[in-house]
LUMZAPA-880579 format. One line per 2 residues: number of its first residue (from 1); for each residue z, x, y of N, C-alpha, C, O. Coordinates in Angstrom, 2 decimals, decimal comma. Each point is the difference from the previous one (the first is absolute). Layout:
! residues N
NUM	Z/X/Y/Z/X/Y/Z/X/Y/Z/X/Y | ... $
***
This chain:
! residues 80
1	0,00/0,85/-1,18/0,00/-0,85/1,18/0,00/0,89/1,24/0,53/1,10/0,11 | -1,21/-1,77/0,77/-0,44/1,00/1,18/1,09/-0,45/0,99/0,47/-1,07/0,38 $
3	-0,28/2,50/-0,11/1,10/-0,66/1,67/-0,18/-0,23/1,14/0,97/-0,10/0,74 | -2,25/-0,05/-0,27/-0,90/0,26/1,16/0,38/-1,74/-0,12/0,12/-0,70/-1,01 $
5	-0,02/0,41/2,19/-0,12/-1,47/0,84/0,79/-1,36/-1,53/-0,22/-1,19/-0,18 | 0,94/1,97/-0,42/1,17/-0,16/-0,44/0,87/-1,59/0,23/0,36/-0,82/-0,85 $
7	-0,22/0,82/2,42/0,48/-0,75/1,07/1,82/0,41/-0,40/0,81/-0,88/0,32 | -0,45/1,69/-0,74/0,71/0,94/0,43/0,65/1,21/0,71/-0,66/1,04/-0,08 $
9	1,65/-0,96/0,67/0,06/0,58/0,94/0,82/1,46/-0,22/1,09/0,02/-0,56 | -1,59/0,94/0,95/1,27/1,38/-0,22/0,98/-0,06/0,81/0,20/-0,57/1,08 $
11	0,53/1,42/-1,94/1,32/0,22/0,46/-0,23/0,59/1,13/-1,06/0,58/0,21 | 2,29/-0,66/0,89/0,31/0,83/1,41/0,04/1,40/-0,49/0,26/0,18/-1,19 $
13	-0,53/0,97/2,07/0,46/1,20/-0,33/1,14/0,22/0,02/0,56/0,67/-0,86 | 0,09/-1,25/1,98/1,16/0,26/0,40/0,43/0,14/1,29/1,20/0,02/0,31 $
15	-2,31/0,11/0,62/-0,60/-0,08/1,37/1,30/-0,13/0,38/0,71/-0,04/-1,00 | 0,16/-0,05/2,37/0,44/-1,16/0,77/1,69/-0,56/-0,62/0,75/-0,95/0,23 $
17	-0,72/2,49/-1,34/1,81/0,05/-0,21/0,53/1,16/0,31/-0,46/1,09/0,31 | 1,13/-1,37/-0,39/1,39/1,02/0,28/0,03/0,60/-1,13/-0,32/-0,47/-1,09 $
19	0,77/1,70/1,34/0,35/1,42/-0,96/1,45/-1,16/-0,43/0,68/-0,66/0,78 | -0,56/0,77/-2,51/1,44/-0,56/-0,48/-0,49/-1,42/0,00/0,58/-0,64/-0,88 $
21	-1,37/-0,02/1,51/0,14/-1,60/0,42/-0,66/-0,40/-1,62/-1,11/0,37/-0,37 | 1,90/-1,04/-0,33/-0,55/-0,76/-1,97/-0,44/-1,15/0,70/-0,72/-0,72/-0,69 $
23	0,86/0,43/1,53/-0,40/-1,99/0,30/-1,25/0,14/0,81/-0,09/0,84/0,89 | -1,09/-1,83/-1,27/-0,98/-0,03/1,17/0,26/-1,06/1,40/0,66/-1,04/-0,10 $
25	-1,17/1,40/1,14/0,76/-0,88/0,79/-0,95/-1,26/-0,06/-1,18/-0,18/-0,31 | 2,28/-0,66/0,77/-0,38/-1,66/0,19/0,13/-0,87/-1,35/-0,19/-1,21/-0,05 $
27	0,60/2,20/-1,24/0,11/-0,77/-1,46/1,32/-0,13/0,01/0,22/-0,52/-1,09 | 1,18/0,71/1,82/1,03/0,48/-0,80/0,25/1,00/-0,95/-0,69/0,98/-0,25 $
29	1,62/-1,29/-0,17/0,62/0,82/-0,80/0,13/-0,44/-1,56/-0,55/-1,06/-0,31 | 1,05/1,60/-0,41/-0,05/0,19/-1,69/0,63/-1,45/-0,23/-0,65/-0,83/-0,63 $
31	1,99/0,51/1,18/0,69/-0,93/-0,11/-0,94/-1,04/0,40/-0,23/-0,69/-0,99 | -0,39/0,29/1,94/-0,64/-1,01/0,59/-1,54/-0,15/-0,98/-0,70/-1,01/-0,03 $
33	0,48/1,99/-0,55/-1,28/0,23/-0,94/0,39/-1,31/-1,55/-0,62/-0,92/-0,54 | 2,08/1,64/0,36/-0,08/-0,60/-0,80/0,57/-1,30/-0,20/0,01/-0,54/-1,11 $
35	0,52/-0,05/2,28/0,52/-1,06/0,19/-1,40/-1,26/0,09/-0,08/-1,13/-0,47 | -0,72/1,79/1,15/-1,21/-0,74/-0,17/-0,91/0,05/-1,18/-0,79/-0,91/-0,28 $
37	0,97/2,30/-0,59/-0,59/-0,61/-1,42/0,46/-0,85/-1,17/-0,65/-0,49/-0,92 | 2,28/0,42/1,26/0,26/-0,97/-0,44/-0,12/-1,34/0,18/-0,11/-0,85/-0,89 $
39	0,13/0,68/2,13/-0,15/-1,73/0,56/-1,07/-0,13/-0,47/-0,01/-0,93/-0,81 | -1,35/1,65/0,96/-1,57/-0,34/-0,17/-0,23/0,15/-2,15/-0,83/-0,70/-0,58 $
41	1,56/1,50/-0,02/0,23/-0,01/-1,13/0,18/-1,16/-0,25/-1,02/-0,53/-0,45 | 2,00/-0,23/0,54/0,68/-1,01/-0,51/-0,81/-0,93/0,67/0,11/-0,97/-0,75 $
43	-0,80/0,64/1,62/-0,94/-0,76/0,40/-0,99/-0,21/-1,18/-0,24/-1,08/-0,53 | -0,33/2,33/0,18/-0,89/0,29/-0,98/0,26/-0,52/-0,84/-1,00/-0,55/-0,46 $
45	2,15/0,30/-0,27/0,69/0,11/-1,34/-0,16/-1,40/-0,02/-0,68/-0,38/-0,96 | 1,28/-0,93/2,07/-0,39/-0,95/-0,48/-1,31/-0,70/0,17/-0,10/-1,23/0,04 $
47	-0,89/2,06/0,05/-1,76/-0,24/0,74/-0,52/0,29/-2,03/-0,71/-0,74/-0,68 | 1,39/2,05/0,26/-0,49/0,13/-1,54/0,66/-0,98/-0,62/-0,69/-0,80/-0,64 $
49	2,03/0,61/0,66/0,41/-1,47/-1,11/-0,54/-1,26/0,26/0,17/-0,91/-0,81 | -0,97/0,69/2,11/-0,36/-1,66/0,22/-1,25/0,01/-0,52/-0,51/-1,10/-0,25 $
51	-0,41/2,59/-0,08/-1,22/0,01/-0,84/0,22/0,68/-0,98/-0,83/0,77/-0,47 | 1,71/-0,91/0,12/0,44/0,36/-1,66/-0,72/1,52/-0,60/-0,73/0,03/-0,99 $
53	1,07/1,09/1,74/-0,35/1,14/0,21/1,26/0,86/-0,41/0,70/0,64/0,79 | -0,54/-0,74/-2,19/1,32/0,32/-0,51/0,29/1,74/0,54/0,69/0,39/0,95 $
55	-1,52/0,41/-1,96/-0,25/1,48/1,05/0,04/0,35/1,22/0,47/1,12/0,20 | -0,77/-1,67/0,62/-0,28/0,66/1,45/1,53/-0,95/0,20/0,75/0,54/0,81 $
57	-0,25/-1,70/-1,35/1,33/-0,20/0,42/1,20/1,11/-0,31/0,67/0,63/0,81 | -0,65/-0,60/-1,78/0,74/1,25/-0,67/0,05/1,31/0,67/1,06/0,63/0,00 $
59	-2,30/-0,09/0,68/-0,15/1,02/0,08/0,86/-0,20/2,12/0,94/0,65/0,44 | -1,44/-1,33/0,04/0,41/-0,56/1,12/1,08/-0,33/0,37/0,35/-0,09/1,17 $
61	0,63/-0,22/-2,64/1,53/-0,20/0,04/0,68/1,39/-0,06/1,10/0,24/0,48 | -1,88/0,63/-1,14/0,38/1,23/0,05/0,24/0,96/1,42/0,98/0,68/0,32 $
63	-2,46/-0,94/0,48/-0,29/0,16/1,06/1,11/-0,57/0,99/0,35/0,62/1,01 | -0,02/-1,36/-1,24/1,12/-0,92/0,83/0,85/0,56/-0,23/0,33/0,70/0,96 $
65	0,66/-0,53/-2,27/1,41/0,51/-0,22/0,01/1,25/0,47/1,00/0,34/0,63 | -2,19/0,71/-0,84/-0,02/1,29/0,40/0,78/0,23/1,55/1,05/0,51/0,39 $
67	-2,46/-1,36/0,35/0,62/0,09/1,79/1,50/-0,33/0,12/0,88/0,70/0,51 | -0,76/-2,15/-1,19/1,17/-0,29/-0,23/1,43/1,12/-0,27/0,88/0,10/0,85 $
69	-0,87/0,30/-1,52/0,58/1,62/-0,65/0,19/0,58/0,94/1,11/0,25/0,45 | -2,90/0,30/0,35/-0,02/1,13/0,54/1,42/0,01/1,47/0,70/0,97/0,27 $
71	-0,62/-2,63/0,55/0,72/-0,50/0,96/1,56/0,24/-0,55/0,82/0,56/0,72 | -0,52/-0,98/-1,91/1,05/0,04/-0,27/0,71/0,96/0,07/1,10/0,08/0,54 $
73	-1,97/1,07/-1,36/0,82/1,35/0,10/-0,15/0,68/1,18/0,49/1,13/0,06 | -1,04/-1,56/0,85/-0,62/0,45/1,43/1,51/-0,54/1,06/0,63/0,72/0,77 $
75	-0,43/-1,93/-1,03/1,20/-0,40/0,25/1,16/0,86/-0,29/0,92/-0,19/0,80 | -0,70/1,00/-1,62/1,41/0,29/-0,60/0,20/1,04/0,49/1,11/0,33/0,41 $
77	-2,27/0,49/-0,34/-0,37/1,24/0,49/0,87/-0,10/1,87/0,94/0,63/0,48 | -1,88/-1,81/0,16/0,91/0,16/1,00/1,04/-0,48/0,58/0,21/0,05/1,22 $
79	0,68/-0,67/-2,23/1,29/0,05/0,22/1,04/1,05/-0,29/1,16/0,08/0,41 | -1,85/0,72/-1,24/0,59/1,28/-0,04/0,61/1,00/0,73/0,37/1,03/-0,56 $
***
């Protein structure tokens, strides 16, 4: 498969950060990344069970608990 006009887009170089800066600007941050793949996960999740898309449900619940997880222990971390 050819990648030419694709209708995909490359990645940034990196242009337009800061030396040290992990976050691109205007996305947030890790926490906020994954707070929204969960909401949109679980969106998903009941879009595959109402068309009886047992796999991509499964796999999407996974997707969900993961972010899910990822917040939790993200939480504990900063109460520390």
């Amino acid at each position: 498969m050819s990648n030419a006009k694709s209708g995909r887009k490359r990645k940034s170089s990196g242009r337009g950060r800061r030396a040290g800066d992990d976050e691109p600007r205007g996305e947030g941050g890790p926490d906020e990344a994954a707070a929204f793949i969960a909401e949109t996960a679980a969106d998903l999740v009941r879009l595959a069970r109402s068309h009886r898309l047992e796999l991509l449900e499964h796999l999407l619940q996974m997707a969900e608990l993961e972010a899910k997880e990822y917040l939790r222990l993200r939480g504990k971390k900063k109460l520390s």
